[in-house]
BANU-53600 format. One record per residue (C-alpha): x, y, z; residue in one letter. Coordinates in steps of 0.001 Angstrom, whole numbers, padded with zeros to 6 digits, always signed. Layout:
<sites>
XYZA;...
</sites>
This chain:
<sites>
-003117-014530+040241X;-000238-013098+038141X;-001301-011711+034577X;+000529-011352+030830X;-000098-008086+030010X;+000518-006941+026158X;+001880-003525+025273X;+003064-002838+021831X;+004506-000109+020197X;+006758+001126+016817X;+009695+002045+019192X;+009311+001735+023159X;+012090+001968+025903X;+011804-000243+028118X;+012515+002040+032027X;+010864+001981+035563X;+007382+003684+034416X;+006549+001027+031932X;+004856-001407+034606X;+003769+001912+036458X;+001878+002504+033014X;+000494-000471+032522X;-000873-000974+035969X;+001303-004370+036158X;+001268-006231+039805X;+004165-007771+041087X;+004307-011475+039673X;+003043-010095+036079X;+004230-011112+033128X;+005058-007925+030385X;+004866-009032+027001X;+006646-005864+025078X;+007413-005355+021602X;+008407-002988+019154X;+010355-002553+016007X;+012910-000513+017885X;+013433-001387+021841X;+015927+001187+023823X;+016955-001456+027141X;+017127+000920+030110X;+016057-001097+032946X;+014518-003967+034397X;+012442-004248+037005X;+012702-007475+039374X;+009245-007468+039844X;+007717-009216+036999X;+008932-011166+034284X;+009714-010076+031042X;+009541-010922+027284X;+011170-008125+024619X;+010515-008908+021255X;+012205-006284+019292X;+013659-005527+015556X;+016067-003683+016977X;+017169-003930+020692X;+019758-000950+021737X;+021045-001576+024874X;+022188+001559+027537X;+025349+001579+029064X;+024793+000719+032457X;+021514-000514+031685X;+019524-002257+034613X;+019421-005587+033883X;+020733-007404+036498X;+017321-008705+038268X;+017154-010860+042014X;+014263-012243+043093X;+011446-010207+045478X;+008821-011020+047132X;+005952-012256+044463X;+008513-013082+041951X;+011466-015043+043620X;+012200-016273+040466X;+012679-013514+037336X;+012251-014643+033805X;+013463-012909+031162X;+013560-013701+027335X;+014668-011608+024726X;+013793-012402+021324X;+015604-009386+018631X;+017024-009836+014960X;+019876-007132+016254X;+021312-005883+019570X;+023489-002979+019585X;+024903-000679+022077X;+026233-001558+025624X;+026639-005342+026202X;+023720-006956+026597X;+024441-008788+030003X;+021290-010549+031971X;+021532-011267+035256X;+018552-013523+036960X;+019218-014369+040602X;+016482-016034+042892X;+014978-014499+045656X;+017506-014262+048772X;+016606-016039+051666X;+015482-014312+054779X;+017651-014141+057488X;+016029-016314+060798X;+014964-014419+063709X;+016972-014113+066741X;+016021-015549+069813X;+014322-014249+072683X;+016771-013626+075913X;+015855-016273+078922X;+013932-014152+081971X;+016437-012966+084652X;+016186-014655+088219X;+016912-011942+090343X;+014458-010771+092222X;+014577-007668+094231X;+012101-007594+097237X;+009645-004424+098459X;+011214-001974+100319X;+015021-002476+099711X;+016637-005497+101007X;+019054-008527+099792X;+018010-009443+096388X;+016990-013386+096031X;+019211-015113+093597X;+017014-017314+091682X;+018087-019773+088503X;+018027-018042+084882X;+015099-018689+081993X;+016744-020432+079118X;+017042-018251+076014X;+014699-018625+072743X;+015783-020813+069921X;+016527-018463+067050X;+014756-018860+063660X;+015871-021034+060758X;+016938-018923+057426X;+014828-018927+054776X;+015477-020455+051809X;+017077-018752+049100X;+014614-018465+045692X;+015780-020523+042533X;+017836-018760+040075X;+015396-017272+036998X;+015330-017643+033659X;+016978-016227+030691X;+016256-017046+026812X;+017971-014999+024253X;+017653-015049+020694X;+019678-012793+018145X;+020666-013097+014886X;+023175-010157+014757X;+025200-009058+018440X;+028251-007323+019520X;+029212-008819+022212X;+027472-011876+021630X;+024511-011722+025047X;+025522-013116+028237X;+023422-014689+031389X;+023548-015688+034596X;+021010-017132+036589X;+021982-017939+040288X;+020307-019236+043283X;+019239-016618+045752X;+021123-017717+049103X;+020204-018560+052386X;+018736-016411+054774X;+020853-016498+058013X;+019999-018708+060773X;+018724-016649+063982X;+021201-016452+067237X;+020567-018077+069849X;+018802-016245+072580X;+020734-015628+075609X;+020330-016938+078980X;+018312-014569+081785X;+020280-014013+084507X;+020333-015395+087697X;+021821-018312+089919X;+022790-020700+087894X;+022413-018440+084955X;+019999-019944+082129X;+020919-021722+079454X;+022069-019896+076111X;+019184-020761+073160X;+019667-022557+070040X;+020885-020899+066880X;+018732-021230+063960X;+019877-023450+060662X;+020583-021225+057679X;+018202-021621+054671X;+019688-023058+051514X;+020770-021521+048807X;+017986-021810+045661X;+019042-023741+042397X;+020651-022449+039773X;+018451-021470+036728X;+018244-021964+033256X;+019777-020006+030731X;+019365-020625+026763X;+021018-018565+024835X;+021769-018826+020815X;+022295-017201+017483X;+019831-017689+014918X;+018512-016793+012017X;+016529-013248+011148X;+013436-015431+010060X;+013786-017370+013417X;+013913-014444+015788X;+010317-015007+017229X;+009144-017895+017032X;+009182-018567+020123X;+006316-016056+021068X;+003015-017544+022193X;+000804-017117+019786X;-001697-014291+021253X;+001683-012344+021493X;+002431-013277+018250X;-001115-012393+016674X;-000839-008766+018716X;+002212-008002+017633X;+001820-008729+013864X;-001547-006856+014211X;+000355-004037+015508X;+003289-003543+013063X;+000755-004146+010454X;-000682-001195+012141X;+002360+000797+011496X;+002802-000729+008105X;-000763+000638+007043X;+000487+004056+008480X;+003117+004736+006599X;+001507+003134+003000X;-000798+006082+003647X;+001913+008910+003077X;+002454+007106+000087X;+006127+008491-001268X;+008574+005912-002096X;+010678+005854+000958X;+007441+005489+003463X;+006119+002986+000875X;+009517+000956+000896X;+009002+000721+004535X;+005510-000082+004597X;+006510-003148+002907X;+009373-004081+004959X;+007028-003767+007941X;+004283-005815+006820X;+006625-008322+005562X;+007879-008564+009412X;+004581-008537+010298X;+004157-011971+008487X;+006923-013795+009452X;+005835-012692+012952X;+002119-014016+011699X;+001980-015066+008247X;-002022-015066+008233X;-002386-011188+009366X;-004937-009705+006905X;-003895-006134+007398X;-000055-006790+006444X;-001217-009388+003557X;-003163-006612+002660X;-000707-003830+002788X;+001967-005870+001139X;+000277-006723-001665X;-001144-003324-002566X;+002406-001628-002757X;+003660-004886-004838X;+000188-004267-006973X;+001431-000417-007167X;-002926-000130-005643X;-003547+003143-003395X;-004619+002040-000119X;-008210+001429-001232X;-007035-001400-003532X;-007101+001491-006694X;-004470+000386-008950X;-001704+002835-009044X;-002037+003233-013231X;-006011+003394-012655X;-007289+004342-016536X;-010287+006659-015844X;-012328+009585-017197X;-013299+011051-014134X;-016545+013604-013632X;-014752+016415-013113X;-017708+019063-012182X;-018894+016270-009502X;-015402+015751-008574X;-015416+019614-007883X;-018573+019943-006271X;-018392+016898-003377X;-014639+017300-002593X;-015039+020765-000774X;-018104+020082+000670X;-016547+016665+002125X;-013575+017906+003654X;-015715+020641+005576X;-017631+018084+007423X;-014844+016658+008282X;-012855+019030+009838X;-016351+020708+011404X;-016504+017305+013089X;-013510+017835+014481X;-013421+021343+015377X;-016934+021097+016914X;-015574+018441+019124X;-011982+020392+020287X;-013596+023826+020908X;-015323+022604+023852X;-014477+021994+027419X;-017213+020948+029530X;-018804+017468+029250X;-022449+018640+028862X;-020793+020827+026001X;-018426+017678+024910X;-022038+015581+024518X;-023748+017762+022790X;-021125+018501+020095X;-020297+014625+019860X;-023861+014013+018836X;-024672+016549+016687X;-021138+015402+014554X;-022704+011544+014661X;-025931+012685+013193X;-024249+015020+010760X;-021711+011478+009949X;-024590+009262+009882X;-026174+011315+006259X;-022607+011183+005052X;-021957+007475+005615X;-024907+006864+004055X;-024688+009263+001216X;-021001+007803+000344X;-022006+003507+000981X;-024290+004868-001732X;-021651+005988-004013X;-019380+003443-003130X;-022064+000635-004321X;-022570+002691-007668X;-018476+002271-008206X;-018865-001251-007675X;-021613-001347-010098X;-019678+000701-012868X;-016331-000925-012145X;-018081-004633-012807X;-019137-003178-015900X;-015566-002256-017093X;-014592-006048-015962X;-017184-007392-018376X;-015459-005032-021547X;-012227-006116-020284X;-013303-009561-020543X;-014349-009125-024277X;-011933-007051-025209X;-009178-010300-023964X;-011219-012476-025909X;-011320-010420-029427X;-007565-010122-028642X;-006801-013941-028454X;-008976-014674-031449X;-006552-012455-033273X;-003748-014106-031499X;-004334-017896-033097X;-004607-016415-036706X;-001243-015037-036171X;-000197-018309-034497X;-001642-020490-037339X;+000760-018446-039797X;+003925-018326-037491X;+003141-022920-036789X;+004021-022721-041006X;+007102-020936-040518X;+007719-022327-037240X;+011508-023915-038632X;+012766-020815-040544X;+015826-019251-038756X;+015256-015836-036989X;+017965-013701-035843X;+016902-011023-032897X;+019197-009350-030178X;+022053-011507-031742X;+020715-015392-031385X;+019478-017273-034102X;+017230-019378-033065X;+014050-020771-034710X;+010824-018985-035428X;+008941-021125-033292X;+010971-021044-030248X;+011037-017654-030611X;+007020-017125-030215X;+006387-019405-027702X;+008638-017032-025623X;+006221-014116-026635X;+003132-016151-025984X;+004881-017056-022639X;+004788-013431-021685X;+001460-013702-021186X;+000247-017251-020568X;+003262-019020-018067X;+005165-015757-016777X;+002027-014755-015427X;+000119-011282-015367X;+001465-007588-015165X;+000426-005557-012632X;+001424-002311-014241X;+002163-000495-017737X;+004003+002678-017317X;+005957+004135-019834X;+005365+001163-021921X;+006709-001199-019234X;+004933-004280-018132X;+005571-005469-014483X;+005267-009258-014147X;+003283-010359-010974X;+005039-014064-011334X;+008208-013925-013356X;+008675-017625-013376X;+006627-020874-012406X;+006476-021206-008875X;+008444-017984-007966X;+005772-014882-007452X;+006832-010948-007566X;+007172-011099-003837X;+009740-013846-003536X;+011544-012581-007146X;+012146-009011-005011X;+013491-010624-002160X;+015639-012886-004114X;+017120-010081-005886X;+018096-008253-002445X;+019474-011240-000833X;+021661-012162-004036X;+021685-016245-003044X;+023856-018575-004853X;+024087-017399-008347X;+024594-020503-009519X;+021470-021969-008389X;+018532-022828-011189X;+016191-019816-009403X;+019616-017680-010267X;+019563-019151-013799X;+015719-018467-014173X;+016038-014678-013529X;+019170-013083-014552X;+017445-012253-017939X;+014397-011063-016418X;+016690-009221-014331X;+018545-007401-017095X;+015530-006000-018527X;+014620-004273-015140X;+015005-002910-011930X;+014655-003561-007302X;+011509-002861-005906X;+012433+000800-005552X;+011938+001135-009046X;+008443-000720-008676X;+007166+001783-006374X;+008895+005184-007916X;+007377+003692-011736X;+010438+003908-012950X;+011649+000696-013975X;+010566-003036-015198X;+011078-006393-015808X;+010213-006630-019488X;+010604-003094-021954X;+008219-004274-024676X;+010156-000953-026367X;+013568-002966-026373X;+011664-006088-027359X;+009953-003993-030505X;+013865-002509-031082X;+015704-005599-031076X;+012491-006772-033824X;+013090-003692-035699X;+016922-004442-036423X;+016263-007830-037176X;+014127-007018-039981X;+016710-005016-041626X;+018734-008444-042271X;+018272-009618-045574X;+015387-011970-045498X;+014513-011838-042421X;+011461-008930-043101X;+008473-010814-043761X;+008675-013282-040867X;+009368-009982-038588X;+006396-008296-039471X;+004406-011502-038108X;+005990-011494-035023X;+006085-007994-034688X;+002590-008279-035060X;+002435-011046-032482X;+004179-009079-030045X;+001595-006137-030004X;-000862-008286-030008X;+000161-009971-026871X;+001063-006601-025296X;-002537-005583-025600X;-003666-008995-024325X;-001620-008647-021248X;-002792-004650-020765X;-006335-006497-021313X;-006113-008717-018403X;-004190-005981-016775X;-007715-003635-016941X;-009613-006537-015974X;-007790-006916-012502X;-007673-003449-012160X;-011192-003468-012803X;-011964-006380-010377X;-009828-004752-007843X;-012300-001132-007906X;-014808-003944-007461X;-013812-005376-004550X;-012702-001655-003049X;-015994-000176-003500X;-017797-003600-002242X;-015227-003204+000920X;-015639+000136+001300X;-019778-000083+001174X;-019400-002682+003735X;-017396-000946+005858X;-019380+002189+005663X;-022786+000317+006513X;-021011-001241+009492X;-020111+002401+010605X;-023561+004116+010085X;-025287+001082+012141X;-022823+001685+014868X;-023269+005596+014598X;-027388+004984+014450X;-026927+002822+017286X;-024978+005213+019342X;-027304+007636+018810X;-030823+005569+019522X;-028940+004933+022953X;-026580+007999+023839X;-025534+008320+027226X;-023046+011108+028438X;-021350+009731+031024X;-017395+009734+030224X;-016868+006288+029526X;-019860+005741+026832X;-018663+009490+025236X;-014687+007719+024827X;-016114+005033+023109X;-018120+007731+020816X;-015289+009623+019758X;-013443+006477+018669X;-016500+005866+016772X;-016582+009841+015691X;-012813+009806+014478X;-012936+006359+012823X;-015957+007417+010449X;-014532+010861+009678X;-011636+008937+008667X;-013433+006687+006331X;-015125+010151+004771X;-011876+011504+004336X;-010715+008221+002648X;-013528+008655+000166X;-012331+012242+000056X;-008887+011399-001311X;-009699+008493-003428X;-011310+011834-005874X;-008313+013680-004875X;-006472+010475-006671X;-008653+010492-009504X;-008113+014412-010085X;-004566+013935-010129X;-004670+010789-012142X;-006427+012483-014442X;-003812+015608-014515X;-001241+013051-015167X;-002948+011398-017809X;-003935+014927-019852X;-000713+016735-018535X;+001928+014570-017701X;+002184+016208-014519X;+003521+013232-012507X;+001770+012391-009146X;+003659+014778-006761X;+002962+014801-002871X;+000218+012537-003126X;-000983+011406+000349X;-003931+009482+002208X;-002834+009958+005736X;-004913+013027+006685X;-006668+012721+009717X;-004858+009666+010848X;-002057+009846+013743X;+001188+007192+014339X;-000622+004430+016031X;+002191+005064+019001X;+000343+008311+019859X;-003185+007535+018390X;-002871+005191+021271X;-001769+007336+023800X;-003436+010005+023701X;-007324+010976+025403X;-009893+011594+023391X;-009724+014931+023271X;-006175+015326+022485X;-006620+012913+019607X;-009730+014827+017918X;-007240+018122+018167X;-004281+016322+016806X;-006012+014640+014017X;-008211+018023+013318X;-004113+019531+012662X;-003474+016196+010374X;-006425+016984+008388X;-004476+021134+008088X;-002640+019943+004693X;-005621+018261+003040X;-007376+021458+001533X;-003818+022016-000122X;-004227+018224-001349X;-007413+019306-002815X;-007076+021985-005739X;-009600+023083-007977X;-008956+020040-010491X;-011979+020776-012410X;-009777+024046-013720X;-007575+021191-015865X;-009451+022343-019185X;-008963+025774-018948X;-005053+025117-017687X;-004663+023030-020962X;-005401+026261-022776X;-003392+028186-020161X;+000410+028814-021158X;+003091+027290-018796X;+006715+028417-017982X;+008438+028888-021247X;+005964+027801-023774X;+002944+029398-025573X;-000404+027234-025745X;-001043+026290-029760X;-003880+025019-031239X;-002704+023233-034179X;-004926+021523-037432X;-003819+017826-038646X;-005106+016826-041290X;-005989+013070-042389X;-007699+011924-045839X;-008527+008019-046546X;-008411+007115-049723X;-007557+003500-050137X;-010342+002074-052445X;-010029-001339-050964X;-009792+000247-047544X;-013286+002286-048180X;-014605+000226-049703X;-014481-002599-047105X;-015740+000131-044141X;-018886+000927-046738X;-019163-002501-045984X;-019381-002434-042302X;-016052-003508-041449X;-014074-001374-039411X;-011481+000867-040331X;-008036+001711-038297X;-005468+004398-039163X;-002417+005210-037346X;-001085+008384-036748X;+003167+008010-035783X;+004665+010428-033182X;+007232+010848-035674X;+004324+012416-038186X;+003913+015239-035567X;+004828+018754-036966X;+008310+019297-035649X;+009261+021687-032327X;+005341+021296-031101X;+004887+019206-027894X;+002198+017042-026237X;-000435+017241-028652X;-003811+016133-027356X;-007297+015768-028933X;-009316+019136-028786X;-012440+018527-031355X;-012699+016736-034568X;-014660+017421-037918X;-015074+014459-040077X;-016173+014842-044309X;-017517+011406-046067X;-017135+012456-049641X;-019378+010563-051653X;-021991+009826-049496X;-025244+010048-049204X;-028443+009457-046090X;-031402+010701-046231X;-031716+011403-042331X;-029310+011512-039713X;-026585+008698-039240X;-023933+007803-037148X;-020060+007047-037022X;-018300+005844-034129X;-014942+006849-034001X;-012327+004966-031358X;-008852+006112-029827X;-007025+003167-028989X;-006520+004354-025704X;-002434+003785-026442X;-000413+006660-027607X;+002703+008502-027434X;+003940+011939-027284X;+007297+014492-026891X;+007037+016220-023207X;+007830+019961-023480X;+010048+019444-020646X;+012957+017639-021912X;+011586+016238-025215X;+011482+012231-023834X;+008978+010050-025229X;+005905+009531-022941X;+003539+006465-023777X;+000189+005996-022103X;-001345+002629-022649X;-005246+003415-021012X;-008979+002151-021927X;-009952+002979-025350X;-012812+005759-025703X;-015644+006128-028340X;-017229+008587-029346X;-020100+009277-032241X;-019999+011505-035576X;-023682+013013-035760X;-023980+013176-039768X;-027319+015339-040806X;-028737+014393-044033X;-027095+015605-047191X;-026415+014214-050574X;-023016+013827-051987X;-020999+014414-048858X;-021891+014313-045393X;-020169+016298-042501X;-019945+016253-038832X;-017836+017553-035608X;-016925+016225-031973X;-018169+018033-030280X;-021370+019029-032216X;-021318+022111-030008X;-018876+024414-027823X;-018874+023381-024366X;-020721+026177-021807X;-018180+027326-019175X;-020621+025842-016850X;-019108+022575-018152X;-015656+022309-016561X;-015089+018880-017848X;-013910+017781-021074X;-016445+018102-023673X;-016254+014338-025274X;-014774+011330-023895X;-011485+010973-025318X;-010710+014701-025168X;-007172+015563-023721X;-005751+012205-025337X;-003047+012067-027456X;-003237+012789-031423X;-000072+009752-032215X;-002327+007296-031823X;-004349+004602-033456X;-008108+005475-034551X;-011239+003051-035726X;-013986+004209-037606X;-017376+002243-037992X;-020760+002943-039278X;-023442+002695-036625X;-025836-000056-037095X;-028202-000354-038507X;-026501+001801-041035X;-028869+004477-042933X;-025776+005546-044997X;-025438+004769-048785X;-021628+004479-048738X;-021418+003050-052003X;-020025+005429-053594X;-017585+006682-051043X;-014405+008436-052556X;-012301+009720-049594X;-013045+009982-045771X;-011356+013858-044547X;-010558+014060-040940X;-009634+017590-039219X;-007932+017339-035882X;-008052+020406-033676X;-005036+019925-031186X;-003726+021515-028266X;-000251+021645-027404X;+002457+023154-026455X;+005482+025510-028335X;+008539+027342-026810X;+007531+030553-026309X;+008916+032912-029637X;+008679+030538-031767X;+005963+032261-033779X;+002096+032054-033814X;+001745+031299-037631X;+000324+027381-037332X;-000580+025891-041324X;-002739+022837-041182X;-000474+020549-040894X;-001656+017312-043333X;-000986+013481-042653X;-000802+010333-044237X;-001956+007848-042169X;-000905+004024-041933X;-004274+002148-042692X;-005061-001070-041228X;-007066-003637-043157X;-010663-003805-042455X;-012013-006194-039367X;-014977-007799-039753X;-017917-005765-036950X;-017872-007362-033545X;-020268-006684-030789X;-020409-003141-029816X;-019463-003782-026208X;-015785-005536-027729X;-015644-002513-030287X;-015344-000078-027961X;-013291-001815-025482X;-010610-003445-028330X;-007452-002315-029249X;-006237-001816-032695X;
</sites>
């Protein structure tokens, strides 16, 4: 009975050894796809069906098919978006009829006697009928469908014709001779077959697949798709997306390409980490599990490839299973503590959005009394009113950003009904402009950038720093100051909410990666355990374990360069050393030759993947020293600011218990000194008094700004806010304190407090401790010291003053919850 065989592949030709390969009978039907299809020839033996991207066509190519013997009739259907090359011209003839046998000759009638003598003339034997022809197969079957062709395709599909009717035998000899035999009828020639060919649309190309084909095939570029996300630089990223987005028109329910898809539009690492993660990693166990990971990975492998016999293979195989099985269960472990950490950073997300929109409706409440006056911004007057619903709408109907880099916010649904997905591919396929989508976006499309710029991080749909500009001007205009500074203030205010919601998703999303991963994990130790509790060595049951070997070593490597993401993250965040190289495709092959290979070959070839990782993996937990390391053309500095609080009202309020915010501006930075980050601060309450040791939490916003040393551009990180507390011992009169209380051990090799390495132009909050011990009631003046580090051309002399500030202070808050403190923005 004839089969459908399934073979898929990224790019396939399509010659005499594919059937060979796939150990195809005559009759068989080849299902073949691939994103790129090379046409050499066609075998009349089975039937075919090419779905392809891209189908090149040889000159010369093979293609014209006649009928054989278990497949009189050839079908062939081609379903490609493109066909290029030679003319793609199909030819699907039936089976030819066999030709009829001839018949017999009649017996002679001569007969010669014994012994010599006159022969006896007797009367001929008639001659055998000869054989009908058979008849001839009906034509094939050829569907085409392209949406782009040069030549257009042609077909033809005759009937095979009719075998030959046999001859007549002749008549056997003799007196009278015999009669002559009948001839034989011809057979008739087969039908003609069918032949369907038309243009179409891209989208339309194959639908016509069955849907197990269909299911295999998006599987299989989603496959490729995943691949290629894994090395992670722009272009492989851009065609990641492309892929999976084939992938779903092909089978618009495939997990792996919905998947895919959405974490490169999410700007997510392929473990669902969002791109912009806002961490403080643990650098010393960062240092301490990365080496230690990678060489059981690559001893797995190595074990495995420096082996030849199969007693030897067996032996090696199990001893890497049991050494897997204590890492797979070392790392679910891990990978349910993440979960359980990152669904506490939901919950202060969740707060933090809250405290935010509380402060939202006061603002409202004051902009609904002004809601009439004219306002004048980016040139069009236009009423207050309308003016703030438009902010609000950045964050209630436009939908949610997915990203803040640079101080740009990338909208996940730019307008009702239309999500980022659709908005990209409306912007490459430029459709009617004068549609009401077209309408919709233009704006949003002035403000940013393609999808390239998505992925690279270096471009938006909404600059909140043009939005802030254009406010700035406008309150230059006479009268229009006051009602700028509210929705100035509105603006910021629904920036943070939208960064808040932002950290929440990212947040949820390291949820539901760890939960994945942990489940994941436990299904591959109970596989490994099970392998093990019932190991046989015989070669079939050892294939299947080093599938099982290779896939868990790949999850361990995963793990591995999820901390290899973090470390760099993190050397972004405190360096603004971009990303560079980053790449999670160690120890996985193309799925083209992961596929093809044996099992040996692909434990060598995915041992050489795995040859860049240790590169990959540097010593990141060296990042404190390196901040205090001098870098090509600059000196390291370690500069004093200096901040004192004076405000009466201001003090007298946070002796109160409210909170107290100060602001220190980029453009209050001593001049020619770059990237200036947190290194310690001392804090002096003058005028107060405790008669045992009390606290003071002190917050950075999390959002600063500061000059590179590379080309003196602007850099703004928009992260989690951090907290940390000011130890005061008892004193009378003034108490004192430092972050940190003590120098760090160079044991330590991560940052000594919590918001270490962050920028000084930032915005700070400073709250007594509760229960407060303090007598604050006669607080004069609050002193702040901040130690920097930073960076200054190299000559530019060593002599740093204490540079002092004056801060912009912020009216007092009344004390929320500690969980919203130390999640809310200024």
């Amino acid at each position: 009975m004839p089969n459908t065989i399934r073979f898929f592949r990224d790019t396939l030709t399509i010659d005499e050894g594919v059937p060979a390969s796939l150990q195809a009978k005559p009759g068989d039907t080849l299902v073949l796809g691939a994103r790129q299809v090379t046409l050499v020839t066609l075998r009349p033996d089975f039937n075919y069906v090419i779905a392809a991207e891209q189908l090149a066509v040889v000159p010369n190519a093979g293609t014209s098919l006649v009928g054989v013997a278990g497949n009189p009739s050839p079908a062939v259907t081609v379903l490609a978006r493109v066909i290029t090359g030679a003319p793609l011209a199909i030819t699907a003839a039936g089976l030819v009829g066999v030709d009829g046998a001839n018949g017999e000759p009649g017996e002679g009638g001569i007969i010669h006697p014994e012994g010599g003598g006159k022969p006896v003339l007797l009367p001929g034997g008639a001659g055998g009928d000869g054989e009908n022809g058979g008849n001839g197969g009906r034509g094939g079957s050829i569907l085409i469908r392209f949406a782009s062709a040069t030549p257009s395709p042609t077909g033809t599909a005759p009937g095979g014709k009719g075998g030959r009717g046999g001859v007549g035998g002749a008549g056997g000899t003799g007196r009278p001779r015999g009669k002559r035999g009948k001839s034989g009828k011809p057979g008739r020639s087969g039908g003609v077959g069918t032949i369907n060919i038309a243009q179409i649309t891209a989208e339309q190309a194959w639908t016509l697949l069955d849907s197990a084909s269909a299911q295999a095939w998006a599987a299989y570029r989603a496959e490729v798709a995943g691949f290629f996300f894994r090395k992670f630089d722009p272009g492989s990223q851009l065609f990641a997306f492309e892929e999976a987005r084939s992938a779903l028109t092909i089978n618009p329910s495939d997990p792996d390409a919905l998947t895919v898809r959405d974490r490169i539009a999410n700007r997510q690492t392929p473990s669902g980490q969002a791109r912009d993660l806002d961490i403080a990693p643990d650098f010393q166990a960062l240092s301490q599990n990365l080496a230690a990971e990678i060489a059981v990975v690559q001893n797995s492998f190595q074990a495995y490839v420096s082996v030849v016999s199969l007693e030897t293979i067996a032996e090696s195989i199990r001893d890497s299973l049991t050494l897997m099985a204590t890492q797979l269960a070392n790392r679910r472990l891990e990978a349910q503590a993440d979960a359980a950490i990152a669904q506490q950073d939901v919950r202060i997300a969740q707060a933090e959005g809250a405290n935010l929109q509380l402060q939202i409706k006061d603002i409202d409440k004051q902009i609904e009394t002004i809601r009439e006056n004219r306002f004048s911004i980016t040139g069009i007057l236009s009423d207050v009113g309308s003016i703030a619903a438009v902010v609000a709408g950045m964050a209630t109907g436009v939908g949610a950003i997915v990203s803040v880099a640079g101080g740009l916010a990338t909208l996940q649904r730019v307008t009702d009904g239309i999500d980022l997905v659709q908005f990209l591919k409306f912007m490459k396929e430029k459709p009617d402009p004068h549609s009401n989508t077209s309408e919709d976006i233009e704006e949003v499309k002035k403000l940013g950038g393609g999808f390239k710029d998505l992925i690279e991080g270096t471009n938006s749909f909404i600059s909140f720093g043009k939005v802030m500009a254009d406010l700035e001007n406008a309150m230059s205009l006479p009268g229009q100051d006051a009602i700028g500074k509210l929705l100035k203030q509105q603006i910021l205010l629904v920036r943070e909410k939208m960064v808040a919601g932002l950290r929440e998703n990212q947040a949820k999303s390291r949820v539901a990666a760890a939960e994945f991963r942990a489940s994941n994990l436990a299904s591959e130790l109970a596989q490994v355990q099970s392998t093990l509790a019932h190991w046989s060595a015989d070669a079939t049951a050892l294939k299947a374990a080093t599938d099982l070997l290779i896939r868990s070593a790949r999850d361990i490597v995963d793990m591995v360069m999820e901390d290899v993401f973090l470390a760099q993250r993190a050397r972004e965040i405190y360096q603004l050393d971009s990303i560079a190289g980053l790449r999670f495709d160690f120890g996985f092959l193309h799925p083209d030759v992961d596929r093809s290979l044996s099992p040996a070959t692909r434990a060598s070839s995915s041992l050489t993947s795995l040859s860049g990782m240790a590169i990959q993996v540097l010593a990141w937990d060296q990042i404190f020293q390196q901040l205090n390391t001098a870098q090509i053309g600059f000196d390291v500095i370690h500069p004093q600011l200096s901040v004192t609080i004076t405000d009466a009202a201001k003090l007298q309020a946070f002796a109160g218990g409210a909170t107290l915010d100060f602001s220190l501006e980029l453009t209050d930075m001593p001049d020619k000194m770059f990237e200036l980050k947190v290194n310690a601060m001392s804090m002096e309450l003058t005028g107060a008094t405790s008669a045992q040791s009390a606290n003071i939490w002190i917050t950075h916003s999390g959002h600063w700004t500061m000059k590179r040393r590379t080309d003196g551009t602007t850099a703004e990180l928009i992260l989690l806010p951090r907290s940390e507390l000011f130890a005061c011992s008892p004193g009378v009169g003034t108490l004192k304190s430092k972050i940190p209380a003590n120098p760090q051990s160079s044991s330590e090799p991560g940052p000594p407090f919590s918001f270490w390495g962050r920028g000084v132009a930032t915005t700070f909050r400073l709250q007594v401790s509760l229960p407060s011990v303090i007598d604050l009631s006669q607080l004069s003046a609050i002193h702040l010291t901040i130690d920097c580090i930073g960076y200054a051309v190299q000559g530019g002399g060593s002599a740093i003053p204490i540079h002092a500030l004056r801060p912009q202070v912020r009216a007092a808050r009344t004390p929320a919850p500690m969980l919203a403190i130390a999640a809310a923005a200024p």
